[in-house]
C-alpha positions in Angstrom: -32.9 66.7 0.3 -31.4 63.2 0.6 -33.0 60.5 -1.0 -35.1 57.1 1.1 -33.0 54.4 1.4 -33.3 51.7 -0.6 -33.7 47.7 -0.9 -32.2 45.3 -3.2 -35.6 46.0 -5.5 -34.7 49.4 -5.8 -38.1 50.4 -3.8 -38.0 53.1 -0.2 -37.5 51.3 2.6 -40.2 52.8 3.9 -42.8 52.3 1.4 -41.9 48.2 1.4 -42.3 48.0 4.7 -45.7 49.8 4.8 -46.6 47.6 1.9 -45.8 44.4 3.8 -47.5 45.7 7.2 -50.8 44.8 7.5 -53.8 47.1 7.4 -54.5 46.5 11.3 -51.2 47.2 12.9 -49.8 49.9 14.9 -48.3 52.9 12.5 -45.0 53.6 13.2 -43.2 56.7 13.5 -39.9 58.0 12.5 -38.7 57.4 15.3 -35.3 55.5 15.4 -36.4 52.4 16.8 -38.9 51.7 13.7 -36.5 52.8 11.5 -34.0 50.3 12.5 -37.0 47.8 12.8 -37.7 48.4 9.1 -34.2 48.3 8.0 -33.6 44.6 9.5 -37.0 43.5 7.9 -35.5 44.6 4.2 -32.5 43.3 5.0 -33.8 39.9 5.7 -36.2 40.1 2.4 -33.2 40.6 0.6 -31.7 37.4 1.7 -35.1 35.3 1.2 -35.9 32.7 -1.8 -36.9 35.7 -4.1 -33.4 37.4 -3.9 -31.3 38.2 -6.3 -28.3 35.7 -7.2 -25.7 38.2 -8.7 -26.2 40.3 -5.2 -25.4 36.7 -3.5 -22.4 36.2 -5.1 -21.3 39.5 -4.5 -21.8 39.3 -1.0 -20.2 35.9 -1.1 -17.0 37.1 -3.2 -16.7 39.2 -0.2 -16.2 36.9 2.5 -13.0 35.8 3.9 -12.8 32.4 2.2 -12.8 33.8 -1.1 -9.1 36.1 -0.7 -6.5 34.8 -2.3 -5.1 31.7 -1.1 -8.2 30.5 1.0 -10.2 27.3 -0.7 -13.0 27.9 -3.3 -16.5 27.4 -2.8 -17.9 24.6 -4.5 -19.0 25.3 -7.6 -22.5 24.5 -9.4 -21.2 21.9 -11.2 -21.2 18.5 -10.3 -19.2 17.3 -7.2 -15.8 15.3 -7.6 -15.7 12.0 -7.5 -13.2 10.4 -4.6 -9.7 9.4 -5.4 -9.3 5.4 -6.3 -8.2 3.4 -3.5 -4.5 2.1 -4.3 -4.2 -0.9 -6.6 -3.7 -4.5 -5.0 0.1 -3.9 -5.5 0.2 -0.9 -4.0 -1.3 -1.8 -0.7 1.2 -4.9 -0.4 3.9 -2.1 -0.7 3.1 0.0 1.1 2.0 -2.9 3.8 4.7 -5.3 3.5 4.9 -8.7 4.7 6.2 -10.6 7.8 8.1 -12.6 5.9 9.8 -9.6 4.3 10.5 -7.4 7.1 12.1 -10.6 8.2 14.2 -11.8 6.1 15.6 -8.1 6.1 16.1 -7.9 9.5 18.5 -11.4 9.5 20.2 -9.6 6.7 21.4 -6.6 8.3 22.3 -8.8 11.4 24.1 -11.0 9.2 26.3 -7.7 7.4 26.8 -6.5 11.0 28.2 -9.6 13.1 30.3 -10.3 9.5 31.8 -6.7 9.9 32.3 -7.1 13.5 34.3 -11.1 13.2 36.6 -9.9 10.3 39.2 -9.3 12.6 41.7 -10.4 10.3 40.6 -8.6 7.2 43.9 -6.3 6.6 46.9 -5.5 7.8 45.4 -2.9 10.7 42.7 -4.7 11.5 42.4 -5.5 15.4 43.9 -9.3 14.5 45.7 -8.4 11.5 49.0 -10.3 12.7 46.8 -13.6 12.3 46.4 -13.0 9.1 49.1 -14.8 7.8 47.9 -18.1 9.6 44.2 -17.4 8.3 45.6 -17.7 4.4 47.2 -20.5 5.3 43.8 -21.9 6.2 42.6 -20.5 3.3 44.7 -22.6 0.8 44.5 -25.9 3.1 40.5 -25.6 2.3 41.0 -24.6 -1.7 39.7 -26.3 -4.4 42.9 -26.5 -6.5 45.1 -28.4 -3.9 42.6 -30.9 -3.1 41.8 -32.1 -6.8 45.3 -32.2 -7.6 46.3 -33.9 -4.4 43.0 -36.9 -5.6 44.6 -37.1 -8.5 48.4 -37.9 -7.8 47.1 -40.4 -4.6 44.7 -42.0 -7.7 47.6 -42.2 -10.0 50.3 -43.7 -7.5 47.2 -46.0 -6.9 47.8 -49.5 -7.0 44.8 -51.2 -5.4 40.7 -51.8 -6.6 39.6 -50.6 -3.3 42.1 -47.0 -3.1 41.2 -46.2 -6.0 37.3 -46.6 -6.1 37.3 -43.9 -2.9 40.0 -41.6 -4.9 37.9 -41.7 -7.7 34.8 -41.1 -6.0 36.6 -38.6 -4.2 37.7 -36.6 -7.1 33.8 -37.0 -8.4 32.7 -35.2 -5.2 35.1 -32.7 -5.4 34.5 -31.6 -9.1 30.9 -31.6 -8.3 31.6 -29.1 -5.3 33.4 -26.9 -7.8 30.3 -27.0 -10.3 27.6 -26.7 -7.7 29.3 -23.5 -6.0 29.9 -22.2 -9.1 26.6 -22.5 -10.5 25.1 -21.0 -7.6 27.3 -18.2 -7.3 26.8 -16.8 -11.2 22.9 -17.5 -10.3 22.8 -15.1 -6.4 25.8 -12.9 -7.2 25.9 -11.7 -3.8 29.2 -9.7 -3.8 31.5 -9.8 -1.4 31.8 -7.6 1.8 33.2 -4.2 1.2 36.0 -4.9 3.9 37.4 -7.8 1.8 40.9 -7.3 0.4 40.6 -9.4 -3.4 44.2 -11.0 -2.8 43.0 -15.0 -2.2 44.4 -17.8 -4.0 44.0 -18.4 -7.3 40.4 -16.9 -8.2 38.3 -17.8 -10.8 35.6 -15.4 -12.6 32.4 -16.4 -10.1 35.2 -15.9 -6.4 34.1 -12.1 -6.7 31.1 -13.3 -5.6 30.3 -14.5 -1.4 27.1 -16.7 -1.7 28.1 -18.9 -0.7 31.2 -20.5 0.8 33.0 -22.3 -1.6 35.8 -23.3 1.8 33.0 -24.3 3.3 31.7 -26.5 1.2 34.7 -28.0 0.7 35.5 -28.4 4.5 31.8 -30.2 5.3 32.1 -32.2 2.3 36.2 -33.3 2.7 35.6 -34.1 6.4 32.6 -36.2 6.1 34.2 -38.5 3.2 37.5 -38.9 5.3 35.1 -39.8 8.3 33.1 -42.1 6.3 36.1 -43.9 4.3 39.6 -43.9 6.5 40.2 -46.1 9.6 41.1 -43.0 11.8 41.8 -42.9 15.9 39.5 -40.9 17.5 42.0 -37.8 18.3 42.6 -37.3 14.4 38.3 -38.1 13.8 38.4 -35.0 16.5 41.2 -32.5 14.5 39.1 -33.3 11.0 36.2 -31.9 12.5 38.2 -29.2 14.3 39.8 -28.1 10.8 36.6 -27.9 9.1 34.9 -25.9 11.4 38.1 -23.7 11.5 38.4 -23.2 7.7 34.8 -21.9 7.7 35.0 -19.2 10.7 38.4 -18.2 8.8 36.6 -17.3 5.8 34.3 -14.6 8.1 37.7 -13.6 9.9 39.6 -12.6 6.4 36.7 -10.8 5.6 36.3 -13.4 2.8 32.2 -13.9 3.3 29.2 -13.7 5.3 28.4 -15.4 8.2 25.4 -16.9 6.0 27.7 -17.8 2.7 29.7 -19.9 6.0 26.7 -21.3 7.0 24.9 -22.4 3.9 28.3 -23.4 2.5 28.2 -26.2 5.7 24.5 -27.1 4.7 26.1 -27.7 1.0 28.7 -29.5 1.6 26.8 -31.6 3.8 24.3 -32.2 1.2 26.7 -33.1 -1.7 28.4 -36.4 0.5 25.3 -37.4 0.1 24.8 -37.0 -3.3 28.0 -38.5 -3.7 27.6 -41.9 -1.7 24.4 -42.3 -3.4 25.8 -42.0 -6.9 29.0 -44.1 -5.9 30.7 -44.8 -8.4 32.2 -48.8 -8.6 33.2 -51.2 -10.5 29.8 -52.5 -10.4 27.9 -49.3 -11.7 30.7 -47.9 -13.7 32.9 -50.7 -15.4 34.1 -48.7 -18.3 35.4 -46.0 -16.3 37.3 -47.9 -13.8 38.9 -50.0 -17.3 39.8 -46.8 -19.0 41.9 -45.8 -16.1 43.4 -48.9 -15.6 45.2 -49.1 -19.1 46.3 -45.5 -18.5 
């Protein structure tokens, strides 16, 4: 004979729910609808407060979300806590500034339009038969020329007045050659990657671009000759004419940047004035002007 069925406290089925009924209600029959009434009521007892917790975890070991590679249940244990939000440093990289996003932007407009204007930067390059005239520009705006060229005028000298503006002249043009090269060992922005390294006589800082060295030369050169010759307005025009010229020749050999061009301009602009405001004279400077007299 097959044995009641069962609840979780090991007691009939029957018998429980005869116990739990009270002494004034209908009695029930075998029938199947009491039966299945009676097996619902244990099955909800089973769940209540009173049930038993290693049944419970059974039941919930069972469920979907415990197979294998669905999340765990929290356990009894304390929660964890929530990650740390990111450091100060953190947010400001990963939310960078205007300034920044700025500053980048010019610089990848400034490697482009130098990549597109080096027309002359070799041999196949779309103006590569220029290139011959562009060096040619190149050594007219050198450093080396120029001082020797102050130098031979200042020793053929023979009057008080040529030679206080050669003297001054070679002044501002060995403090071009200091100031560029100062600046270049302190950016060390190299040169573009379509520059060919054959330029005219190079020092250890010309592998670098930042910035113009030409340039500087050509804003600072044209502004003294403007300031200190007695020229007709046609030759006032071609000084101008060559500076500019020099400095878009640099970006055409593929020498520099169109910012190294650009800042070299700014430069050399900034040393005349330097230079006229530490003129050097008789006046200010006696012992110099006697030393290279008795020479």
């Amino acid at each position: 004979m097959p044995s009641p069925r069962r609840n979780a406290d090991g007691r009939p089925l029957a018998a429980s729910a005869s116990s739990t009924s009270s002494p004034g209600s209908p009695a029930r029959g075998g029938g199947g609808g009491g039966g299945g009434r009676v097996e619902f009521q244990a099955l909800l007892g089973s769940r209540g407060p009173g049930a038993d917790p290693t049944c419970a975890r059974l039941r919930a070991s069972e469920s979907p979300l415990h197979r294998r590679g669905s999340f765990p249940l929290a356990g009894p244990g304390p929660s964890q806590a929530a990650p740390a939000p990111p450091p100060e440093e953190g947010r400001m990289d990963l939310n960078p500034s205007f300034l920044g996003i700025a500053l980048r932007s010019l610089l990848a407009i400034d490697l482009w339009l130098s990549k597109k204007l080096g027309v002359c930067a070799g041999e196949s390059s779309s103006w590569g038969s220029m290139r011959p005239l562009m060096k040619l520009l190149e050594i007219s705006g050198h450093g080396v020329p120029w001082l020797l060229g102050a130098l031979y005028c200042l020793s053929r000298s023979d009057s008080w007045a040529g030679r206080e503006v050669l003297m001054n002249l070679v002044f501002a043009l060995l403090l071009d050659l200091l100031l560029v090269a100062l600046i270049k060992g302190l950016v060390r922005r190299r040169r573009p990657a379509h520059n060919q390294m054959d330029m005219f006589v190079t020092l250890s800082v010309d592998k670098y671009s930042f910035p113009s060295g030409h340039a500087t030369r050509a804003a600072l050169v044209s502004r003294f000759i403007l300031n200190h010759l007695v020229l007709a307005i046609p030759l006032r025009v071609l000084v101008v004419l060559w500076a500019f010229i020099v400095g878009f020749s640099r970006v055409m050999l593929g020498r520099h940047n169109v910012t190294d061009v650009a800042f070299g301009f700014f430069l050399g602009y900034t040393q005349y004035s330097i230079v006229d405001y530490c003129w050097l004279s008789p006046h200010n400077a006696p012992v110099l002007f006697v030393l290279w007299n008795q020479q």
